[in-house]
Backbone bond lengths (Angstrom), bond angles and torsions (degrees), N, CA, C in turn:
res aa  C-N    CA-C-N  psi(-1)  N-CA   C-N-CA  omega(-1)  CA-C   N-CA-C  phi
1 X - - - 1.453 - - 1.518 108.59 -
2 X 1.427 117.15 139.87 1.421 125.14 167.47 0.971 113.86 -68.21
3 X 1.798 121.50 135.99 1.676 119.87 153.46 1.332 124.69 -67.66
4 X 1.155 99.93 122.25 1.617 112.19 177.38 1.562 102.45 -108.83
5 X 1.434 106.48 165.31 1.680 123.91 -177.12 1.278 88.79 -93.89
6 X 1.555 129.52 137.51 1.165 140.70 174.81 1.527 109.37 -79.40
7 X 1.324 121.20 -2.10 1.517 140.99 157.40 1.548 94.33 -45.49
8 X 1.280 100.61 -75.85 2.067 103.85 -150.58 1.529 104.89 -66.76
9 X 1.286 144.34 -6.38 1.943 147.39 165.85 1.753 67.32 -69.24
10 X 1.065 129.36 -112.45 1.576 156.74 -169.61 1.752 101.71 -9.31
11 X 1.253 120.92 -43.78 1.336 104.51 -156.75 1.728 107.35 -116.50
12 X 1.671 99.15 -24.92 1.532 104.02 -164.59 1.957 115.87 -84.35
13 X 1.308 101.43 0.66 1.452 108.94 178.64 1.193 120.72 -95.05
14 X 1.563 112.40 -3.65 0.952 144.94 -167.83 2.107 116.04 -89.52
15 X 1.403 86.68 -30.88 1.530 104.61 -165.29 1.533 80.51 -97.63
16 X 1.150 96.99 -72.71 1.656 119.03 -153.61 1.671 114.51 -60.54
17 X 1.702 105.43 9.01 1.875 115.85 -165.08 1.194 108.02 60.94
18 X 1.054 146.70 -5.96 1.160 125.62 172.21 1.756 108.93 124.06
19 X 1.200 118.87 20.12 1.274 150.74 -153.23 1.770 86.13 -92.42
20 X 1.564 120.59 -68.24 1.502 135.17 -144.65 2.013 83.17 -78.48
21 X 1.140 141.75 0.03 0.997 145.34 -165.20 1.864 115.40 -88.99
22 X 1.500 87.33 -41.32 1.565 97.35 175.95 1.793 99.67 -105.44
23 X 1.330 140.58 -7.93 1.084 147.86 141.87 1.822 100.53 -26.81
24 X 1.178 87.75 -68.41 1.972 91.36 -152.55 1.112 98.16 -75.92
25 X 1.841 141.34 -25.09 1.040 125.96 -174.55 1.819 122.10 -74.23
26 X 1.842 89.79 -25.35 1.579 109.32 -178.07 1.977 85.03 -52.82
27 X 1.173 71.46 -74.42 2.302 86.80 -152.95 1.412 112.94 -48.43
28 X 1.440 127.26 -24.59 1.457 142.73 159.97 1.489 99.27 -52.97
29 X 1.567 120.42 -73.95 1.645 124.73 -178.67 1.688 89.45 -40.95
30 X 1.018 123.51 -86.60 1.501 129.97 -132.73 1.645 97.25 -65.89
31 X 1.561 127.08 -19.36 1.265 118.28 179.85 1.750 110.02 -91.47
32 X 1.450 111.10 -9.83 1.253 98.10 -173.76 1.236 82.17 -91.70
33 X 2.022 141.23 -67.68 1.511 125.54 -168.32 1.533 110.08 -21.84
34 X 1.367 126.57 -27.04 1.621 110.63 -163.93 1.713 109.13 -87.60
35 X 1.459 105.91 -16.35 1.323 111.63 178.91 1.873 124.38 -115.10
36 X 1.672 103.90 6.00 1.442 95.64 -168.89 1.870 98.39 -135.08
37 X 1.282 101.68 155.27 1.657 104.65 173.15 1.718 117.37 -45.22
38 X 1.465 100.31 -40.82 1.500 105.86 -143.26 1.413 86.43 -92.41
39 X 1.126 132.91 137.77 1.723 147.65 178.86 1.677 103.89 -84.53
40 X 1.515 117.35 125.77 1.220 107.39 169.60 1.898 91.05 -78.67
41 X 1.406 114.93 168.36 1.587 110.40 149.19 1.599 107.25 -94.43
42 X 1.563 103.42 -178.22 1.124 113.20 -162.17 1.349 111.72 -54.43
43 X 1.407 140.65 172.40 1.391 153.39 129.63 1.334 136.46 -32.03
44 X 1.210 98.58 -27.33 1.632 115.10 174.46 1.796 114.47 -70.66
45 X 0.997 117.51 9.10 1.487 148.77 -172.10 1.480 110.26 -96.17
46 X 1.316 99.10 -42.26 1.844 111.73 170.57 1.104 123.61 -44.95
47 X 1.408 119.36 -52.35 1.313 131.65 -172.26 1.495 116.80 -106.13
48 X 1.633 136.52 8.25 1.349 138.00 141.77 1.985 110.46 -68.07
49 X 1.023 97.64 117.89 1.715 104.11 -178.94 1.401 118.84 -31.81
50 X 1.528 131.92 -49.26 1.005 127.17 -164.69 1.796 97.58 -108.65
51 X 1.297 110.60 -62.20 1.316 103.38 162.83 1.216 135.55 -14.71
52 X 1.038 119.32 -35.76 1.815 129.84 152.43 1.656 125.70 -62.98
53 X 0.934 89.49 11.25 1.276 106.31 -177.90 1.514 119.50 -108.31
54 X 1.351 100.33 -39.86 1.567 113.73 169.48 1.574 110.58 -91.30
55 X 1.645 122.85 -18.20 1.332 107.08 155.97 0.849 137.33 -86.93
56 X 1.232 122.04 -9.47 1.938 136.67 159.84 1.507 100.91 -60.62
57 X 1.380 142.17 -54.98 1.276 137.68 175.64 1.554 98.80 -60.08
58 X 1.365 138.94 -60.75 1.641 107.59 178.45 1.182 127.41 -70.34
59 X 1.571 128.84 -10.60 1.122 118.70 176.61 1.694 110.54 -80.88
60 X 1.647 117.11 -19.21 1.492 117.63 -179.57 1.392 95.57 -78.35
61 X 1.784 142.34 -31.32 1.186 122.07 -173.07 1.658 111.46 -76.47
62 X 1.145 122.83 -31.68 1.419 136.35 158.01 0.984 111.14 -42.05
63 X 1.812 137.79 -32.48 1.458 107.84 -153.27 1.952 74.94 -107.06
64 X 1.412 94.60 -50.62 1.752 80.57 176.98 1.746 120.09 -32.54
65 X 1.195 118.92 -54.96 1.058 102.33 -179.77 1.724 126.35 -72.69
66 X 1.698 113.90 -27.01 1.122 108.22 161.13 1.976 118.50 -56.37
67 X 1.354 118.07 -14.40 1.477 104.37 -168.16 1.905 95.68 -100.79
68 X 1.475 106.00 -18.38 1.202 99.85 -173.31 1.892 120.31 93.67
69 X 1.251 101.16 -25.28 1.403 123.85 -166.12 1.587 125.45 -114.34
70 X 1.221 127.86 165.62 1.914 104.78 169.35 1.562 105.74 71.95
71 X 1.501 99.86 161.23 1.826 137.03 171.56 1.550 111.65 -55.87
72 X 0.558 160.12 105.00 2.130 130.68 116.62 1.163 101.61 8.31
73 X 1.619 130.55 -72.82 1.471 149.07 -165.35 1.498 89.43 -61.75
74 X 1.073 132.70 -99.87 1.209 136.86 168.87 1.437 128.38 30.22
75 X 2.042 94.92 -86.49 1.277 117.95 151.48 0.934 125.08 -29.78
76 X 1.503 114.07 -76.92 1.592 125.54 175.37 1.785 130.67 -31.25
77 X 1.426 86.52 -42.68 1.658 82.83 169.47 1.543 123.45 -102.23
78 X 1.334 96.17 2.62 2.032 103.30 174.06 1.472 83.20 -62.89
79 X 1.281 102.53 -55.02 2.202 86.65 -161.06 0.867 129.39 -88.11
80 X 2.113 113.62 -9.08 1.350 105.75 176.16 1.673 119.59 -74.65
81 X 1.605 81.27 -35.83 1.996 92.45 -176.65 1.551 98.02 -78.28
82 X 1.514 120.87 -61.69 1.407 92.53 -167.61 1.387 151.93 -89.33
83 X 1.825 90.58 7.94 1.640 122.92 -177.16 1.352 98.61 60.55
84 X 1.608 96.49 -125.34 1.709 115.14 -158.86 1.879 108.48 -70.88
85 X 1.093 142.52 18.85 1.481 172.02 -59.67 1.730 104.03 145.05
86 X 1.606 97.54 -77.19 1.460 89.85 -164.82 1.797 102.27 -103.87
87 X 1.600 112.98 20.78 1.829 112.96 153.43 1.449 94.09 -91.63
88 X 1.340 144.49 -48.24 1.139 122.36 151.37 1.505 137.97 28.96
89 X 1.545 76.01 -101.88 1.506 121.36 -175.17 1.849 106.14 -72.73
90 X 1.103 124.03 -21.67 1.647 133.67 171.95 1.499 97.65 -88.72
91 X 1.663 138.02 -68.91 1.136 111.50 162.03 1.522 143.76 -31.75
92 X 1.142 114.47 -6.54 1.288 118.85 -164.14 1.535 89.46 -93.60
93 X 1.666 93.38 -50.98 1.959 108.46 -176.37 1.794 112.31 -49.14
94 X 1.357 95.83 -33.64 1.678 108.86 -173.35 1.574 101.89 -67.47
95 X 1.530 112.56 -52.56 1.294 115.35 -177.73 1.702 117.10 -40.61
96 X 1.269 92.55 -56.84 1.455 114.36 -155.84 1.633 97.44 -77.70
97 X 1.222 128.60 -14.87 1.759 123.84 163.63 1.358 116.03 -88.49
98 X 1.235 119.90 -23.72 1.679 136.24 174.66 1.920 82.08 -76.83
99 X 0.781 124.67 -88.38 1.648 122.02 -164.13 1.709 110.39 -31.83
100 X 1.243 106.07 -31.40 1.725 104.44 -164.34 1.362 98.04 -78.62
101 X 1.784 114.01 -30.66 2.110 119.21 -174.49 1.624 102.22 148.38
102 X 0.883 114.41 99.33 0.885 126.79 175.36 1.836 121.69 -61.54
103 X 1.270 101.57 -30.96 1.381 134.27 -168.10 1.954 91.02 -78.53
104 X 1.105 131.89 -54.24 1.353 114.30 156.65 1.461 138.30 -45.89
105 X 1.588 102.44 -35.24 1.635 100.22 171.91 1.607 110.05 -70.66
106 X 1.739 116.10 -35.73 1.093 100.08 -168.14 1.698 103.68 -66.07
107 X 1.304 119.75 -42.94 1.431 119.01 -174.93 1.239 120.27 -43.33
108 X 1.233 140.52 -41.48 1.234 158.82 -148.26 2.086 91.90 -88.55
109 X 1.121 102.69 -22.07 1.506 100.39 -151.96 1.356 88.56 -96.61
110 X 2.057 113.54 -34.78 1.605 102.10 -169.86 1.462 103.00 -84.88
111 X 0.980 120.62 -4.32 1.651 126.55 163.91 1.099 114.66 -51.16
112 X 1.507 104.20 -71.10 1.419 115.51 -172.19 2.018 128.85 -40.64
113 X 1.828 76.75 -26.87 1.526 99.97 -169.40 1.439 116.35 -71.86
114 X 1.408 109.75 -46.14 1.329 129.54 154.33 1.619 119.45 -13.21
């Protein structure tokens, strides 16, 4: 996964209407599928009403398991309640597991696969 500034979840949805919002969730999904067991599904899930509902729960078990650390539950409501706030606050989490080795999360994942 790329480091991102926990600025642009926070600041760029802001400019962009709300555009940079499904931006970060695409490239977040598609960078954690390359490194974790659990498959987000597609994105196109975002924007069916309820269906978003069941991809917010795989994308929070994904990031939990990409950070190693933290809820599902947890997750789930950093972004439902606090939106562009609690991607933020998960970028920050992303940063800070990419900084510790990234090369362990991926391992753990081709294990799992095994």
């Amino acid at each position: 996964m790329k480091l991102r500034s926990p600025a642009a979840p926070l600041l760029l949805p802001l400019v962009t209407l709300g555009i940079y919002t499904l931006v970060w969730n695409v490239k977040t999904k598609n960078e954690m599928n390359k490194t974790i067991a659990n498959r987000i599904p597609t994105a196109w899930l975002l924007i069916v009403p309820i269906a978003n509902i069941f991809w917010l729960v795989a994308y929070s078990r994904g990031a939990r398991q990409f950070n190693g650390a933290g809820s599902t539950a947890g997750t789930f409501w950093l972004l439902a309640l606090l939106g562009i706030i609690g991607e933020a606050i998960l970028q920050a989490r992303f940063n800070r597991t990419i900084r510790s080795g990234v090369a362990s999360v991926a391992s753990d994942a081709s294990s799992t696969l095994r």
